[in-house]
C-alpha positions in Angstrom: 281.9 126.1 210.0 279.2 126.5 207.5 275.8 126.2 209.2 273.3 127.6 206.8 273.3 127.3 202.9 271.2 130.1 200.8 267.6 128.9 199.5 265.5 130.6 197.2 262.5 130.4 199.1 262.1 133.0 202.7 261.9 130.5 205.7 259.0 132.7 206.9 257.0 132.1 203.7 257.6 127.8 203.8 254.5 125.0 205.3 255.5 122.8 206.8 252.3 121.6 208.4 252.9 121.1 212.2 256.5 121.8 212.1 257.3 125.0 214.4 261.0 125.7 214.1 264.1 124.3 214.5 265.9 123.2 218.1 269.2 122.3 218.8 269.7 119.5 220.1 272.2 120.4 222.9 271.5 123.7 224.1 267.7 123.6 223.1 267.9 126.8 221.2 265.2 127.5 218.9 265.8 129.0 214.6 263.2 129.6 212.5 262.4 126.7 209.7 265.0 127.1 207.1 268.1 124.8 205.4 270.0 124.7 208.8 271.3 121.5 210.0 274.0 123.3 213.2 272.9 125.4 215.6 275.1 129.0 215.1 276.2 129.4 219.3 277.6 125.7 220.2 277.5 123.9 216.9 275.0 121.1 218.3 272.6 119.1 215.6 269.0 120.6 215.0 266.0 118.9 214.6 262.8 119.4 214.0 260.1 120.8 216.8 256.6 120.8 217.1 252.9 121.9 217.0 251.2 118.7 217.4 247.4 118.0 216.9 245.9 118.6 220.3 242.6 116.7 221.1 241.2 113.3 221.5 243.7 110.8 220.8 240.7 108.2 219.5 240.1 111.1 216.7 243.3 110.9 216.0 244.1 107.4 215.2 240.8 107.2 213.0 242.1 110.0 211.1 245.7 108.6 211.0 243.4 105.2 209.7 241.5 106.8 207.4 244.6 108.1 205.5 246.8 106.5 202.6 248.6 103.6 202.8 251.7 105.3 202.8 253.7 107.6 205.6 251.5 110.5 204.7 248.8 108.9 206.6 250.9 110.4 209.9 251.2 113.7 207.5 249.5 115.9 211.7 253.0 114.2 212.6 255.7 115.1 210.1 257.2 118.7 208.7 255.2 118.5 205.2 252.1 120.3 203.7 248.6 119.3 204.7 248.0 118.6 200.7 252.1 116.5 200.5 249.9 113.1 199.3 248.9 115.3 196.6 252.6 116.0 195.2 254.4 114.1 193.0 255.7 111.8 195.5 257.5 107.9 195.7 254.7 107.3 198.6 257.0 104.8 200.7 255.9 103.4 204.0 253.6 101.2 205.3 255.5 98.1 204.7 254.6 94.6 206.4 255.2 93.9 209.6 256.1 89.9 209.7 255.2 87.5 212.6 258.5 85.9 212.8 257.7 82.4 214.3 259.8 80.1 212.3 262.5 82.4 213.0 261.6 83.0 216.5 261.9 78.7 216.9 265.5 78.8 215.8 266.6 81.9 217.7 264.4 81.0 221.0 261.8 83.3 221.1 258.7 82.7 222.4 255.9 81.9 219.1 253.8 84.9 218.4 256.8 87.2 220.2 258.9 88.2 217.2 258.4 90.1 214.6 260.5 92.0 211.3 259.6 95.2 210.1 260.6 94.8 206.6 261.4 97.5 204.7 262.6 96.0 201.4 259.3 96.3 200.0 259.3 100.5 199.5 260.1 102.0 196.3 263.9 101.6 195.6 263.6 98.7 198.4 265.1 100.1 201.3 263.9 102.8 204.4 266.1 105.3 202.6 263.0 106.4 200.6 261.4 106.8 203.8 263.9 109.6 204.7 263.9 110.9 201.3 260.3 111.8 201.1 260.4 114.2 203.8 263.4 116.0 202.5 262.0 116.2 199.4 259.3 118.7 200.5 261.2 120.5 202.6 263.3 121.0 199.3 260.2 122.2 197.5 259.5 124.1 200.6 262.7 126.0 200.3 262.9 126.0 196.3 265.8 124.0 195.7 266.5 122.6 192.2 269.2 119.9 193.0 268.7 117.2 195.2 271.6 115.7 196.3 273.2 113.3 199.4 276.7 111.7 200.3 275.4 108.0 200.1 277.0 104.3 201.5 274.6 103.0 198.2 270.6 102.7 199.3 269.9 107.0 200.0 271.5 106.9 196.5 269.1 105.1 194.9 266.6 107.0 196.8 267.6 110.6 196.2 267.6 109.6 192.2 264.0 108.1 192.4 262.6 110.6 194.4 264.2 113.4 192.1 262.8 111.7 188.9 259.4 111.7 190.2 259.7 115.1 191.6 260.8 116.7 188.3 264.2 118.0 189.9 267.9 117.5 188.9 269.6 115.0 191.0 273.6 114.7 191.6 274.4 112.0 194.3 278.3 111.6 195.7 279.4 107.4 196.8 282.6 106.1 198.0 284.1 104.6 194.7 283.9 101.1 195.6 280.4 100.1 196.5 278.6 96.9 195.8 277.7 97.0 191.8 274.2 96.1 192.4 273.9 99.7 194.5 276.3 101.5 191.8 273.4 100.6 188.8 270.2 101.4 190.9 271.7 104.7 191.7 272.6 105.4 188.2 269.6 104.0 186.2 267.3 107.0 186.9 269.2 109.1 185.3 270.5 111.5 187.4 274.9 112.4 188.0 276.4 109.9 190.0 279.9 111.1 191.3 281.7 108.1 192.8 284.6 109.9 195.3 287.8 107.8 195.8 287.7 107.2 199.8 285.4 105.9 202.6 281.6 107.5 203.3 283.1 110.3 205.8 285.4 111.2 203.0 282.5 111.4 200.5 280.4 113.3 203.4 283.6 115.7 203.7 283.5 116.6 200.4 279.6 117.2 200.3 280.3 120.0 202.9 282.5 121.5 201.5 280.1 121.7 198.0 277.5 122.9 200.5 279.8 126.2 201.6 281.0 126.9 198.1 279.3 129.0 195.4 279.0 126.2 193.3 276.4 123.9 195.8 274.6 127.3 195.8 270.6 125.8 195.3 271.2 122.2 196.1 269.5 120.6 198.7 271.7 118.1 200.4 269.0 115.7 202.4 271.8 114.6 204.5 273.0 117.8 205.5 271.2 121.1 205.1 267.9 119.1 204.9 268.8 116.5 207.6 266.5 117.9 210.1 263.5 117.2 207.9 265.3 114.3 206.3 266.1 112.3 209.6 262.0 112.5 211.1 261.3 110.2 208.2 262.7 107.4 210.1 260.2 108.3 213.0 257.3 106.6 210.6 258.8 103.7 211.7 257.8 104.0 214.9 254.4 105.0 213.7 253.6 102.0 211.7 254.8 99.6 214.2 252.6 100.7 216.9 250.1 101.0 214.5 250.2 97.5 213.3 250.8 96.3 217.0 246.9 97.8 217.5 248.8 100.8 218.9 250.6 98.9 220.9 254.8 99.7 221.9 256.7 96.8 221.4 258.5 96.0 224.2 262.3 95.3 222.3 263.2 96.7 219.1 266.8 96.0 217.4 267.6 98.9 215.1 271.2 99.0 212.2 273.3 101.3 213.2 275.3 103.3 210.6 275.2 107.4 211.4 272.7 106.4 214.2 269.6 108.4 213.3 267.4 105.9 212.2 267.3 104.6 216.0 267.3 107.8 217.7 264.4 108.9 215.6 262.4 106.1 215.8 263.0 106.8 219.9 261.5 110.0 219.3 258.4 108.8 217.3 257.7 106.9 220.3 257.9 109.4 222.6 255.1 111.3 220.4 253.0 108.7 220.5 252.8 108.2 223.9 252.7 112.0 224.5 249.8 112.4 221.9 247.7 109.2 224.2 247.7 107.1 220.9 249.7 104.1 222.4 250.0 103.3 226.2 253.1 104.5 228.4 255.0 101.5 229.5 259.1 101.0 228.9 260.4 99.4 226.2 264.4 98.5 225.1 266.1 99.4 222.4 269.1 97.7 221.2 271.1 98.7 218.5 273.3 96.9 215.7 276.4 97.1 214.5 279.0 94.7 212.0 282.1 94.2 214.0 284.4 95.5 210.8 282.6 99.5 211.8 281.2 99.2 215.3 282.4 101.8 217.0 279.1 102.7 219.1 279.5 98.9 219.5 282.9 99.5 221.2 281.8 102.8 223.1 278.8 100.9 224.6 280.7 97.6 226.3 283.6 100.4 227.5 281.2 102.4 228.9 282.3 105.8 227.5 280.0 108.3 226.4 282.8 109.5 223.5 282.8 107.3 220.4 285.6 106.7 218.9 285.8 107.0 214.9 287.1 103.6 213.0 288.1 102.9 209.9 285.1 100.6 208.5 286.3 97.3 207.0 283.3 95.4 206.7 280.6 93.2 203.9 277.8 95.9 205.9 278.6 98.3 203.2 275.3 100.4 204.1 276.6 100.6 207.7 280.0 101.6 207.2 280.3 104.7 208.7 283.1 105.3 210.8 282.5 108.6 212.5 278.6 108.3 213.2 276.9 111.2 213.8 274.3 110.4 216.0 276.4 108.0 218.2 276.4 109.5 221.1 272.7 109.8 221.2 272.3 106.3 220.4 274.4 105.3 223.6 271.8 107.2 225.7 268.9 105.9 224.3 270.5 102.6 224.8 271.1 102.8 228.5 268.2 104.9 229.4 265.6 102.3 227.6 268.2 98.9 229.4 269.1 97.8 225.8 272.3 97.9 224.7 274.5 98.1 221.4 276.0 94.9 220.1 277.9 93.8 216.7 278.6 90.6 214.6 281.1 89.9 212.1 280.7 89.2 209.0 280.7 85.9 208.8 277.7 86.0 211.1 276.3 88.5 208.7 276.2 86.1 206.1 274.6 83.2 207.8 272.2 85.4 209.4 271.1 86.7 205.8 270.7 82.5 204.7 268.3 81.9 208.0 265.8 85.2 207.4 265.7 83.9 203.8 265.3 80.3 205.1 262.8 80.5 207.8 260.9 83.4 206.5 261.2 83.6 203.0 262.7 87.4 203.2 266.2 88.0 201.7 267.6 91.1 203.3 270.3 93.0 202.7 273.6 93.0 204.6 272.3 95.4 207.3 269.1 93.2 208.5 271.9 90.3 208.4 273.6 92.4 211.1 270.0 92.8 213.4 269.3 89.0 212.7 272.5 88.1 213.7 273.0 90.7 216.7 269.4 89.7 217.8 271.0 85.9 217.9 273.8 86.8 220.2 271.2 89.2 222.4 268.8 85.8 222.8 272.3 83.9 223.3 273.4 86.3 226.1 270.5 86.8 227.7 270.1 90.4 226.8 267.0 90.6 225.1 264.0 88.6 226.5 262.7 85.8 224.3 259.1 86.4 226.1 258.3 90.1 225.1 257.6 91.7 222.1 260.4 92.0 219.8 260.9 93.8 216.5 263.6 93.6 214.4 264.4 95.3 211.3 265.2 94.7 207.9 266.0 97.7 206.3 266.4 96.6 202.7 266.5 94.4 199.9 269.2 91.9 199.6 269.4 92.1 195.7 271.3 95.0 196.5 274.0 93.0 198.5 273.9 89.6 196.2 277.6 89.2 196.6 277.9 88.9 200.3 276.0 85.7 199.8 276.8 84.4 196.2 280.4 83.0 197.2 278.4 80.2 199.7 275.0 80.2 197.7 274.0 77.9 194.2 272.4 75.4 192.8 272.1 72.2 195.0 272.7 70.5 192.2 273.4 70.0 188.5 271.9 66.8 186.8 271.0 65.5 183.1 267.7 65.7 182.5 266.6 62.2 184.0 264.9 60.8 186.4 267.7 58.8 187.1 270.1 61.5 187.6 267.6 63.3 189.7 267.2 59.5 192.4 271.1 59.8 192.0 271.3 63.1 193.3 269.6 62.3 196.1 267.1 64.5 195.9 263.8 62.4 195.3 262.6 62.8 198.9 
């Protein structure tokens, strides 16, 4: 197994601001900063570790204030350069933070309790840019020339932005049969987009087998050599929510599931926080989100096994569908060590979840914050989640991205002549 592709650029010589190696995640053995993504004695997932700003944590969140209004104001928290908000850059992040209360009145939330974190409003509208941005500069960092990722649709879109801006070459592998609207973002900007007949593990097979061949030989894959750096861009979720809480935890969060690192890192952003004295350390839930048609964390969860199971995804939750996640067995611990848990929805309730964001709070999302509306439903419904805490929920994307899960059941309300009459007649003069 191939756990180290060649970079131009010495590990030794890279900054990475705060970042202090790399650490496997099982054993807790520590490499050097470098494009590794396995650890070389048991094969566990690395991730980044840490020098963290030491000090008064009141000087800290003024400086964290004082910065841009984009993730590089938590640049003392992240593996990038103290000057990265100087680079050429998609600058994603700091996206609203809703108060929720017509939606919290049809779920059953207590007013002023819910909120959605809504993430359709970054660059290529969705958290994939997020992500993105920090592999990006480890790329630099390492001198790669290609940027490149095995995609379900939005990291797609992402990777080709981000490599536009950046000046690099992009090449960016989907299953063949993704939702057109995703298909055209991820081609418009010009880089090669490689459709690959099969599901997203068969696309994310082939990816590393590119890496270990002569041929990937300069590429930066943010989802696999880069995915250390890659995955602590989700952890600025947890940054801004806290943040725009009046650095505050919420007390639930429900977080998509599709390889499982978005809510595992967002977990660890937490943990920082309340390490570095910026927010108070009290517990808080999290639950994560699955569709029923690839919900096998889901399924792992309510059997109580700490082994998930790969499936087959069959499911409208296109940017969830994947089978074989990597990060589910983290996902299951964070679960039951926080008392969430991990719940799905079909698609069905996908769709009407989509209709009652759109309906009560005037934000169309995408098929994935379908799946947290809808799972955060059956949570209320089940008496999982607590209607009278703090609750975030996400909503990690546009849904002009996913317009034909909800074009089938969605049109005019009606067609008239261009009457007054026909207008009474319709019934609509109310």
């Amino acid at each position: 197994m191939a756990v180290q592709t060649t970079a131009p650029t010495s590990a030794t010589s890279v900054d990475l601001g705060p970042a202090a190696g790399l650490s496997c995640r099982e054993c807790g053995e520590r490499f050097a900063l470098g494009p590794i993504f396995a650890c070389e004695f048991c094969f566990g997932p690395l991730e980044v570790a840490y020098d963290l700003p030491a000090g008064d944590p009141e000087e800290l969140r003024k400086r964290i204030e004082a910065g841009p209004a984009n993730i590089w104001r938590y640049a003392p928290l992240l593996p990038v350069p103290a000057d990265v908000a100087d680079k050429p850059n998609l600058n994603p992040g700091w996206t609203p933070l809703v108060r929720a209360d017509n939606l919290a009145r049809e779920l059953g939330v207590a007013p002023g309790r819910l909120f959605v974190k809504d993430d359709s409003g970054n660059p290529t509208h969705s958290f994939k840019d997020r992500v993105v941005a920090q592999a990006l500069e480890a790329a630099r960092a390492f001198g790669f020339t290609t940027l490149s990722c095995s995609s379900t649709g939005n990291l797609a879109g992402a990777v080709g932005a981000a490599a536009a801006r950046a000046g690099f070459r992009s090449c960016v592998f989907i299953p063949h049969d993704l939702e057109q609207g995703k298909v055209v973002m991820a081609a418009v900007y010009g880089g090669d987009l490689v459709g690959i007949e099969g599901t997203y593990d068969d696309v994310n097979r082939f990816c590393s087998e590119l890496i270990g061949d002569p041929l990937g030989e300069g590429w930066g894959f943010v989802n696999v050599n880069l995915r250390p750096y890659y995955a602590e861009g989700s952890k600025t979720l947890a940054y801004e929510i806290c943040e725009q809480l009046g650095w505050r935890l919420p007390d639930q969060l429900v977080i998509p599931i599709a390889s499982g690192s978005q809510l595992t890192k967002i977990d660890k952003g937490l943990q920082e926080l309340i390490r570095l004295g910026l927010v108070e350390d009290r517990p808080y839930r999290i639950f994560g989100a699955q569709a029923e048609g690839c919900s096998p964390v889901s399924a792992a969860f309510k059997a109580g096994h700490d082994v998930v199971r790969p499936q087959k995804p069959n499911t409208i939750a296109k940017s969830l569908a994947i089978g074989n996640p990597a990060d589910g067995p983290y996902v299951l611990d964070i679960a039951r060590r926080t008392g969430g848990a991990v719940e799905d929805v079909d698609d069905a309730q996908v769709v009407d979840a989509i209709k009652l964001l759109a309906r009560t709070e005037g934000i169309f999302a995408e098929t994935a914050g379908g799946v947290t509306v809808g799972v955060t439903r059956k949570l209320v419904e089940q008496g999982l989640l607590d209607p009278t805490l703090t609750t975030v929920v996400l909503n990690t994307g546009d849904g002009l991205k996913t317009l034909d899960a909800v074009a089938p059941t969605t049109g005019p309300t009606a067609t008239i002549r261009p009457s007054l009459d026909a207008f009474r007649d319709a019934g609509l003069a109310h």
